[in-house]
DODRENTOR-384812 format. One record per residue (C-alpha): residue in three letters; z, x, y; residue number from 1. Coordinates in nm, 3 decimals. Example, Ala and Ser with C-alpha at 12.3 -4.5 7.8 and 13.67 -1.06 7.14 Angstrom:
! residues 2
residu, up, east, north, num
ALA, 0.780, 1.230, -0.450, 1
SER, 0.714, 1.367, -0.106, 2
//
This chain:
! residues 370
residu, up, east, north, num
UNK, 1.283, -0.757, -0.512, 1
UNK, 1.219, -1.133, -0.630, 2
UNK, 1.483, -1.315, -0.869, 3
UNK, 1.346, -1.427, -1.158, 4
UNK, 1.561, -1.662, -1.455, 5
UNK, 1.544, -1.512, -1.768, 6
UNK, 1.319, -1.853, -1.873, 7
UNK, 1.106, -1.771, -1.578, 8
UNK, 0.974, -1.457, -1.736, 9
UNK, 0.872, -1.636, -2.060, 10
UNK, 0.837, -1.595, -2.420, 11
UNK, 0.667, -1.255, -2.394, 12
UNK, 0.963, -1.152, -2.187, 13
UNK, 1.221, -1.306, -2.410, 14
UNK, 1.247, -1.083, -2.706, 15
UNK, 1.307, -0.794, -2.462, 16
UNK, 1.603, -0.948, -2.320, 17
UNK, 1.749, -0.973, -2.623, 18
UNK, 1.677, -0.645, -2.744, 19
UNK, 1.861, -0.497, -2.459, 20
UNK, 2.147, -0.763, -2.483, 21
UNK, 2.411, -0.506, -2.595, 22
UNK, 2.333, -0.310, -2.297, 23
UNK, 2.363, -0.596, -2.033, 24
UNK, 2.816, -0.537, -2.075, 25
UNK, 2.768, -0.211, -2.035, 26
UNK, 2.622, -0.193, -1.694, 27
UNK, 2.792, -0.208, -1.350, 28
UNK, 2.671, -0.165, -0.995, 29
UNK, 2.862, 0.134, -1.017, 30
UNK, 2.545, 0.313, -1.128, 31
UNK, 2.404, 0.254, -0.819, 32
UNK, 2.660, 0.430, -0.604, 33
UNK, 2.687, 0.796, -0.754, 34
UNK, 2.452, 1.036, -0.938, 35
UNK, 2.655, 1.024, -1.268, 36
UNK, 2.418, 1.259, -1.459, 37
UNK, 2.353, 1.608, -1.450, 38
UNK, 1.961, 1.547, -1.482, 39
UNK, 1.996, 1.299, -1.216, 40
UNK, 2.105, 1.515, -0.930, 41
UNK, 1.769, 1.741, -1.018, 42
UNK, 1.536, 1.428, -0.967, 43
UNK, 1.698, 1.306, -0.693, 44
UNK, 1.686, 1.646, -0.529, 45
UNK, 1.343, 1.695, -0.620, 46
UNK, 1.201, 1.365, -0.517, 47
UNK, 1.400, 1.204, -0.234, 48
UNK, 1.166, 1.352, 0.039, 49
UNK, 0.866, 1.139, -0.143, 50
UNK, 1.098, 0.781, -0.101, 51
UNK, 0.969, 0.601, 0.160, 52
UNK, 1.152, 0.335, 0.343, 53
UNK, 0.933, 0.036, 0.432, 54
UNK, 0.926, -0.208, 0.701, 55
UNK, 0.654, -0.530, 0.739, 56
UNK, 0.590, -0.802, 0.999, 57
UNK, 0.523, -1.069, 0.826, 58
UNK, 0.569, -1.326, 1.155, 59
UNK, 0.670, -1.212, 1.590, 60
UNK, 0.915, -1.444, 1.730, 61
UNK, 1.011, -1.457, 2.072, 62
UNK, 1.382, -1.335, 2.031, 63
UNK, 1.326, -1.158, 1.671, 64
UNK, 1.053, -1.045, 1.420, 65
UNK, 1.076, -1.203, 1.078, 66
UNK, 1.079, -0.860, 0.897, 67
UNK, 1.004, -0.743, 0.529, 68
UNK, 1.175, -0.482, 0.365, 69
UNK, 1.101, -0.251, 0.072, 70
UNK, 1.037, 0.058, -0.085, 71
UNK, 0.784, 0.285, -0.192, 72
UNK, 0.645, 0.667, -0.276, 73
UNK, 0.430, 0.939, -0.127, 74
UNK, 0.142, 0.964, -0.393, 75
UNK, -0.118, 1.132, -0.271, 76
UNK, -0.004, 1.410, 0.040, 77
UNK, -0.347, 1.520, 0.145, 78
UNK, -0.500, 1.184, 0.176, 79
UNK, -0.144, 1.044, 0.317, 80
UNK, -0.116, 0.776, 0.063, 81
UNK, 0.204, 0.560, -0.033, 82
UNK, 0.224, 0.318, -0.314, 83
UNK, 0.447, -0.010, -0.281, 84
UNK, 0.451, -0.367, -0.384, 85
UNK, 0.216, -0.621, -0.279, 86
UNK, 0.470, -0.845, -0.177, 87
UNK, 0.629, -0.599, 0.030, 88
UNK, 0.321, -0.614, 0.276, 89
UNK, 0.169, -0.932, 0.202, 90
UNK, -0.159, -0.836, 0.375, 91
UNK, 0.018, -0.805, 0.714, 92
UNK, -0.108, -0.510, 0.991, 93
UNK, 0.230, -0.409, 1.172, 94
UNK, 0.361, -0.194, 0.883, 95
UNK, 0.595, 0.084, 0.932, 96
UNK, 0.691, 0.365, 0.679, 97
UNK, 1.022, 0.588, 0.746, 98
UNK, 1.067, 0.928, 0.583, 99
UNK, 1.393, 1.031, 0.502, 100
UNK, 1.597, 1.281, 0.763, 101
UNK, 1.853, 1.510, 0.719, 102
UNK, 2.122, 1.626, 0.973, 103
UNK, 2.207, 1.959, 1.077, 104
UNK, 2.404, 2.030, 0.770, 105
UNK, 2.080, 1.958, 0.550, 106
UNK, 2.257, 1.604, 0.441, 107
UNK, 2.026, 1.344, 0.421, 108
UNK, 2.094, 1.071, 0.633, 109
UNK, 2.135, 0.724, 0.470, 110
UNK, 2.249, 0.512, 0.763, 111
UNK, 2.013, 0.188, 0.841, 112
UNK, 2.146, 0.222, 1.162, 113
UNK, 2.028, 0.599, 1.266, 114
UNK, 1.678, 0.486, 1.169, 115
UNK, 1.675, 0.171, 1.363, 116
UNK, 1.788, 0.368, 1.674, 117
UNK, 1.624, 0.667, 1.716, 118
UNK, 1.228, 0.526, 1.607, 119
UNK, 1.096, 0.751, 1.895, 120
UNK, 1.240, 1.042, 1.833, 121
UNK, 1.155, 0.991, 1.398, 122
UNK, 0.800, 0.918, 1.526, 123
UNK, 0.781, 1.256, 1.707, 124
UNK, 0.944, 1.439, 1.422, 125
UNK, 0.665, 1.243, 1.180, 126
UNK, 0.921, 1.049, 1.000, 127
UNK, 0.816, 0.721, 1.087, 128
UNK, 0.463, 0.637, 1.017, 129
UNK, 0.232, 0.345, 1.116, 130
UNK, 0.055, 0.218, 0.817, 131
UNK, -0.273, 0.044, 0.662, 132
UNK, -0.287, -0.132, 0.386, 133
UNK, -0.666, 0.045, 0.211, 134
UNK, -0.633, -0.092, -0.161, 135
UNK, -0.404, -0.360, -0.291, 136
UNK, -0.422, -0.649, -0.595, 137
UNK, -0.216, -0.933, -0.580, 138
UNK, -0.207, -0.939, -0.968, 139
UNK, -0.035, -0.677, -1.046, 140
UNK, 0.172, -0.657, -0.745, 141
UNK, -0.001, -0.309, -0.598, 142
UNK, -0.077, -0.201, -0.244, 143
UNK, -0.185, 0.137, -0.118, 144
UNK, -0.095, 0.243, 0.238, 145
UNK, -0.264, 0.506, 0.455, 146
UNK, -0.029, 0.650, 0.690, 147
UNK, -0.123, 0.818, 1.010, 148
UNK, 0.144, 1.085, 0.993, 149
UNK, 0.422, 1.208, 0.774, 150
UNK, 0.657, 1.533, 0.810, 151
UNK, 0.620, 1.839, 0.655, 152
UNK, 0.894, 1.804, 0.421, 153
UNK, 0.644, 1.482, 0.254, 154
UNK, 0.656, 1.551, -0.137, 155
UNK, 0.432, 1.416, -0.389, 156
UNK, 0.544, 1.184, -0.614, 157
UNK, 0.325, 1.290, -0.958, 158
UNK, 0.179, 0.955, -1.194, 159
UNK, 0.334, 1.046, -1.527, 160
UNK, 0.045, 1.070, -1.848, 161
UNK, 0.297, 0.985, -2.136, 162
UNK, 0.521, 0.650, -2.153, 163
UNK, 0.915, 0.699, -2.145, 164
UNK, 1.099, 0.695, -2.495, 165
UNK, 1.324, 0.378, -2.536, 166
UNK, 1.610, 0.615, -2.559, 167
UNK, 1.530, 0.783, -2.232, 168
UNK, 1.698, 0.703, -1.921, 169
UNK, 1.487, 0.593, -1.545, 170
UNK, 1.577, 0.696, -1.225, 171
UNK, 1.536, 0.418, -0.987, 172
UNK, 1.486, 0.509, -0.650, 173
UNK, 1.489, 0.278, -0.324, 174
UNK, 1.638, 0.110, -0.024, 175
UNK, 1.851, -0.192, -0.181, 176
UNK, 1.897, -0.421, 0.119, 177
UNK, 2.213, -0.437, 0.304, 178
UNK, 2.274, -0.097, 0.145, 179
UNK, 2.288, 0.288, 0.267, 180
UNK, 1.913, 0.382, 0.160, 181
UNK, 1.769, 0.625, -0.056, 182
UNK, 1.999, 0.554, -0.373, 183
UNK, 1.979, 0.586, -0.744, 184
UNK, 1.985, 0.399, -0.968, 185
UNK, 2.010, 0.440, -1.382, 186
UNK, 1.739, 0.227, -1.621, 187
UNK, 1.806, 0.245, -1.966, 188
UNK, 1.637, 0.128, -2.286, 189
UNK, 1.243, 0.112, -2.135, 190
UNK, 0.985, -0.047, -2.352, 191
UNK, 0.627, -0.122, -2.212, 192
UNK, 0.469, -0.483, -2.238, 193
UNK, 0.138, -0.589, -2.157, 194
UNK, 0.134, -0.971, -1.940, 195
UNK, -0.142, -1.132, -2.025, 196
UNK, -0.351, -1.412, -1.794, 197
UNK, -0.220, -1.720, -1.866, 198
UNK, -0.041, -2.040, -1.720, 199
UNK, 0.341, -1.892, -1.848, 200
UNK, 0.295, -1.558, -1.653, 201
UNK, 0.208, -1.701, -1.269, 202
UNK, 0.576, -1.775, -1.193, 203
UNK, 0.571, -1.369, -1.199, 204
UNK, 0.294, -1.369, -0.972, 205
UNK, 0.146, -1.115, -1.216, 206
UNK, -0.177, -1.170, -1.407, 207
UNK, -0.288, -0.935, -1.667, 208
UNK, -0.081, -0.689, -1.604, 209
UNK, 0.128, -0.351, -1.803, 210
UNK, 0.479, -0.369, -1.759, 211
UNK, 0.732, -0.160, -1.794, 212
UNK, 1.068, -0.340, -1.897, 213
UNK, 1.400, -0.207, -1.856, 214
UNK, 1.781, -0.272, -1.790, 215
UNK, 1.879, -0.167, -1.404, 216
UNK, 2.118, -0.347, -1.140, 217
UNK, 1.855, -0.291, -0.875, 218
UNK, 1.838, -0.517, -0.566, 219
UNK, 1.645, -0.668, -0.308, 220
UNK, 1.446, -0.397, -0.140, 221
UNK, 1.419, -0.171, -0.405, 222
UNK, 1.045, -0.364, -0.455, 223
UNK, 0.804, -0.078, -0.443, 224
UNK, 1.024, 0.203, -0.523, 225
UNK, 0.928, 0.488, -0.820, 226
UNK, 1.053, 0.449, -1.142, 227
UNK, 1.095, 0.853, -1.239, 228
UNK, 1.142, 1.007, -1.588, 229
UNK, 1.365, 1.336, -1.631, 230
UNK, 1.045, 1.565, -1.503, 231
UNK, 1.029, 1.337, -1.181, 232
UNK, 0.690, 1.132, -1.274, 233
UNK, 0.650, 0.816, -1.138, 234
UNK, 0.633, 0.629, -1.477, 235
UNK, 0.650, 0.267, -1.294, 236
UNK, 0.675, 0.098, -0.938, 237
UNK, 0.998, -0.133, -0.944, 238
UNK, 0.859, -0.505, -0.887, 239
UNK, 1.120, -0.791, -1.030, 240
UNK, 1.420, -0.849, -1.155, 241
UNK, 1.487, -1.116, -1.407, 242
UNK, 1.732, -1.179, -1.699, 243
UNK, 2.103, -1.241, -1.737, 244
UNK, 2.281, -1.143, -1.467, 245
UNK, 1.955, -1.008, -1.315, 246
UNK, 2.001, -0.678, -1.504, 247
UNK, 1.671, -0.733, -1.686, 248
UNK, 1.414, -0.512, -1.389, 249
UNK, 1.028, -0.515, -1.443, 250
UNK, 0.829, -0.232, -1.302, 251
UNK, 0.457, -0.243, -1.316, 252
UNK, 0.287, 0.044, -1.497, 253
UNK, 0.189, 0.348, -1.379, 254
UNK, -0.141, 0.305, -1.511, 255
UNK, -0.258, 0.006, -1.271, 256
UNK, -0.114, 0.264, -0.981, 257
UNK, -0.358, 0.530, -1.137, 258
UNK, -0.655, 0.226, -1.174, 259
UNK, -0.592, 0.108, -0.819, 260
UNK, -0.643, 0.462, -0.696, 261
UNK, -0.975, 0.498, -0.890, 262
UNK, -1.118, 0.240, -0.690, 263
UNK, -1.075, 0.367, -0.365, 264
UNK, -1.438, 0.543, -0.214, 265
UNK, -1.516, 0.663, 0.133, 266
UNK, -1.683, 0.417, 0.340, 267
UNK, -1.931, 0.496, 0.633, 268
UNK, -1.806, 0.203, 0.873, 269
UNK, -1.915, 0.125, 1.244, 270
UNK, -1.944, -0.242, 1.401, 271
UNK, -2.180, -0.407, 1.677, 272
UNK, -2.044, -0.655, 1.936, 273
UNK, -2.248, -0.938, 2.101, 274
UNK, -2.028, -1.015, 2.473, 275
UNK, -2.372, -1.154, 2.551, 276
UNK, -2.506, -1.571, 2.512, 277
UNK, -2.806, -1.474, 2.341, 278
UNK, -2.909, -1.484, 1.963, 279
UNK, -3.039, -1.114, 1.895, 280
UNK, -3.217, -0.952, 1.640, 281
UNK, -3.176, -0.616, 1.500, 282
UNK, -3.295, -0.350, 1.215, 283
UNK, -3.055, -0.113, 1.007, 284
UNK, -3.095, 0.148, 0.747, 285
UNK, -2.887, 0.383, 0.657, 286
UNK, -3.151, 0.680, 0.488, 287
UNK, -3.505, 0.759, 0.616, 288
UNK, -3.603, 0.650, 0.210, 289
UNK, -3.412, 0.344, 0.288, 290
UNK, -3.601, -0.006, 0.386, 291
UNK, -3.520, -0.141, 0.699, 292
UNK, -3.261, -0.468, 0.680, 293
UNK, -3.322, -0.761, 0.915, 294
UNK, -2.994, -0.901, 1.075, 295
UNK, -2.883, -1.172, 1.327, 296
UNK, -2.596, -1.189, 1.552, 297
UNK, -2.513, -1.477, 1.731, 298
UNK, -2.394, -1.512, 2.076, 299
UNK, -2.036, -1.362, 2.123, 300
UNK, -1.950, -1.253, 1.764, 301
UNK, -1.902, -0.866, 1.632, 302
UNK, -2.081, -0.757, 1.254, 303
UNK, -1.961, -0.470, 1.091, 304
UNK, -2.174, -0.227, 0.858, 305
UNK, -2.098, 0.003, 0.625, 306
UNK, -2.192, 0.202, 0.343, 307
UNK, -2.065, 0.387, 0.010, 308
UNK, -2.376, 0.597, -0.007, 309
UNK, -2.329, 0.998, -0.105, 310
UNK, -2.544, 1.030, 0.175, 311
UNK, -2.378, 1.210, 0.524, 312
UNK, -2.758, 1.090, 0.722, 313
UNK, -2.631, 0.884, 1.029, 314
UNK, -2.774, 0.481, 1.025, 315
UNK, -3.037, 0.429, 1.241, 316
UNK, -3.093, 0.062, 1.466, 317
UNK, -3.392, -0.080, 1.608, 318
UNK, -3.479, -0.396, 1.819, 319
UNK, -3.666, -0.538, 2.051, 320
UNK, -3.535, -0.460, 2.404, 321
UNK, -3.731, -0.741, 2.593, 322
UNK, -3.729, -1.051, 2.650, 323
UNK, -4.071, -1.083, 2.771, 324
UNK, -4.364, -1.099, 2.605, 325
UNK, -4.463, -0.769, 2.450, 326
UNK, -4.296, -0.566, 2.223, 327
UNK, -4.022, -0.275, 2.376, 328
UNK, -3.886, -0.130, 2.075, 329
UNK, -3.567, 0.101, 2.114, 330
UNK, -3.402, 0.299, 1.812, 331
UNK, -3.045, 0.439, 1.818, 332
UNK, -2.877, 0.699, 1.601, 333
UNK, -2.544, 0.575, 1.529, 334
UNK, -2.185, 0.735, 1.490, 335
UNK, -1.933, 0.599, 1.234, 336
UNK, -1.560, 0.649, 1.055, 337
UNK, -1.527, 0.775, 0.741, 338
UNK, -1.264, 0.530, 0.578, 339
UNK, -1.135, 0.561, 0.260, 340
UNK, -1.100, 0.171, 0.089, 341
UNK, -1.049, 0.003, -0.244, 342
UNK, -0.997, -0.334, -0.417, 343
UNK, -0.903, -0.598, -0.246, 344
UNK, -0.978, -0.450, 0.077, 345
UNK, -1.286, -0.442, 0.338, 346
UNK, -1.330, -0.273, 0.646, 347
UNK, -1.217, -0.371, 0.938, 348
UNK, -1.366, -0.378, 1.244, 349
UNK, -0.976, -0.303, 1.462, 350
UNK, -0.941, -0.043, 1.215, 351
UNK, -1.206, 0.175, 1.072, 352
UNK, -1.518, 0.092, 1.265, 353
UNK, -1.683, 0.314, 1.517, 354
UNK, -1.772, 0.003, 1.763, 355
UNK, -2.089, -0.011, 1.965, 356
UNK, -2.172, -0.310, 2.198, 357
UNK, -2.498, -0.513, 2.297, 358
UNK, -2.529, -0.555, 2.710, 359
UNK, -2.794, -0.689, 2.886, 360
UNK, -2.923, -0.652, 3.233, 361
UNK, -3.248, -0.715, 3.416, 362
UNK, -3.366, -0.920, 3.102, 363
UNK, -3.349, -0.577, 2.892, 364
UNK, -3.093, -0.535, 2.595, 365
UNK, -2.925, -0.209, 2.533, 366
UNK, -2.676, -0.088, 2.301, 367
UNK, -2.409, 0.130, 2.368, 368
UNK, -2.068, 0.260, 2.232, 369
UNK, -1.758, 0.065, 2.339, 370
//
C-alpha cells in the first residue's frame, strides 16, 4: 500500500479529506483487529475463502529474494482469475498466490509463519498457486492473474453494479504486512471521484482513473485487496493510502476491474525457433480464405504467432526446404495454446506458445515441435 501526503493527492483529493475530517478522531487501528459488527462477521464468513494472499519477485539475490507483498480476490473461478494491484506485481513472472487454510477445528489459519513453512504441502492441497500476469494497466493500478490451481473451497468474489451510499460502511479485506493475514477492516463515509489525466495526478501513479475514496486505517499489503459492501460485492480494489494520519484510503473502482476484464480474448498462440545460422523464409495463414503472410527469421532468434480469430482451423506453414536450386516446398499443420490475454499484455513465447523449431541437416530444413 503506497503512502501518499494529503498534498500529494491534490486539489481533486482535497475537498474529500475535509469532508471526512470529523471522522479521522474517530478511527483507531482497533478496527482492524476484531469484527465489531454484526454484518461484518457475515461478509467475512462469506468471502474470506476468495482473499488471496500474494507474493512477487521483484529481484533473486544470492542469500535472499527481494519480495513483494499484497493482496487480492478470486474473480472469476472457472477461468481461475484474481484481481490485484499493479504495483503488487510490477510485471514480474515468479508470482505466487496463497489461499487461505483452516485447521482441523475449521479455524482459519492466519499465521505468516504456517504458510511460509509448509509451501509443499499448500501446493498439494491447491492453496498455493503459481501465477501469470494476462491483463494489467499501469494507470489505474490493475493486474489480472491466471492461476494454475486453486482449492475447492475458491469463492467468487462478485463486481458490485450499484456504488456504496456515503452512509454505508466497507469491509476491507487483506494481508496488512507484519500482521496475522486475512483481517478486516471498517471504511466509512465512501464517495466516488473520477482522476483525471493530468500533471497533479502522476504522483498517484494513476491516470484517468474512478476512485473510490474512503476513511480506513489500512496498511502496507492490503494493496490489491476487495473493498466489499454489506451483500459481499467487490465495490473497489484497495490501492493507496493518503491523508492525515494516512486514514484517507483510495480504492480504484470496480468499474475499471469490470473494463479490464472486457478486454481479455482467447488467443491462438504457438512460436518458431531458429537454433540454426541461416536467414530463412517462411509462409503463414491461419484460414484456407486467408492470404498467405511472408516472414523472416534471422539466424538464432524465436517469432511467435498468434491469432484472435473465431476461427478453431489450425495455421498452416510453408517454405522452401532446399537450399539448392529448385524449389522443395513443405507445408505443416500446426498445433497451438489457447491463451486467454488482455491489455497491456502479449503472448509469450515461455508461457503460452506451443513451440516448434527449424533444424537442418543434409542442406534440407525441417520443422518440428520442440
Amino acid at each position: 500500500m503506497r503512502r501518499l501526503s494529503c498534498f500529494g493527492l491534490g486539489l481533486l483529493l482535497f475537498h474529500l479529506i475535509l469532508s471526512v475530517g470529523l471522522g479521522v478522531v474517530l478511527f483507531t487501528g482497533a478496527a482492524c483487529q476484531n469484527l465489531a459488527r454484526p454484518q461484518a462477521v457475515v461478509v467475512y464468513e462469506r468471502c474470506i475463502d476468495g482473499v488471496v494472499y500474494i507474493e512477487t519477485t521483484i529481484s533473486e539475490g544470492f542469500f535472499r529474494d527481494e519480495i513483494a507483498q499484497g493482496s487480492g480476490f478470486l474473480v472469476d473461478r472457472k477461468r481461475s482469475l484474481v484481481v490485484t494491484n499493479y504495483h503488487v506485481t510490477q510485471e514480474k513472472r515468479k508470482i505466487r498466490v496463497f489461499f487461505p487454510v483452516r485447521d482441523q477445528s475449521n479455524q482459519l489459519i492466519t499465521d505468516r509463519n504456517y504458510y511460509a513453512r509448509n509451501t509443499r504441502e499448500l501446493q498439494k492441497q491447491k492453496c498455493l498457486a503459481s501465477a501469470r500476469i494476462v491483463a494489467q494497466d499501469k494507470d489505474k493500478d490493475l493486474a489480472i492473474l491466471q492461476l494454475n490451481q486453486m482449492p475447492s473451497s475458491a469463492r467468487e468474489l462478485p463486481l458490485a453494479s450499484h456504488d456504496p451510499k456515503n452512509n454505508e460502511t466497507l469491509h476491507v479485506l487483506g494481508n496488512p504486512a507484519a500482521r496475522p493475514l486475512w483481517r478486516w477492516c471498517a471504511g466509512t463515509q465512501p464517495e466516488v471521484t473520477h482522476l483525471p489525466a493530468q500533471a497533479g495526478s502522476a504522483r498517484l501513479g494513476l491516470r484517468d482513473c474512478k476512485l473510490l475514496l474512503f476513511c480506513c486505517p489500512a496498511f502496507h499489503g492490503n494493496s490489491g485487496g476487495p473493498v466489499l459492501n454489506d451483500r459481499g460485492e467487490v465495490v473497489g480494489v484497495a490501492s493507496f493510502t493518503g491523508g492525515p494520519g494516512d486514514i484517507m484510503t483510495g480504492a480504484i473502482h470496480y468499474s475499471e476491474v469490470r473494463s479490464l476484464l472486457d478486454t481479455l480474448v482467447l488467443h491462438r498462440v504457438f512460436s518458431i525457433d531458429n537454433p540454426t545460422r541461416y536467414q530463412l523464409h517462411y509462409q503463414l495463414r491461419w484460414r484456407d480464405q486467408d492470404s498467405w503472410q511472408n516472414h523472416t527469421i534471422e539466424p538464432y532468434t524465436s517469432t511467435v504467432h498468434w491469432s484472435t480469430g473465431a476461427t478453431r482451423t489450425e495455421p498452416v506453414i510453408k517454405f522452401d526446404a532446399s537450399f539448392e536450386d529448385g524449389y522443395q516446398e513443405k507445408r505443416y499443420t500446426l498445433k497451438y495454446y489457447v491463451r486467454p490475454l488482455g491489455r497491456g499484455v502479449k503472448p509469450s513465447r515461455e508461457l503460452d506458445a506451443f513451440e516448434y523449431k527449424f533444424t537442418v541437416s543434409k542442406k534440407n530444413i525441417d520443422l518440428v515441435a520442440k
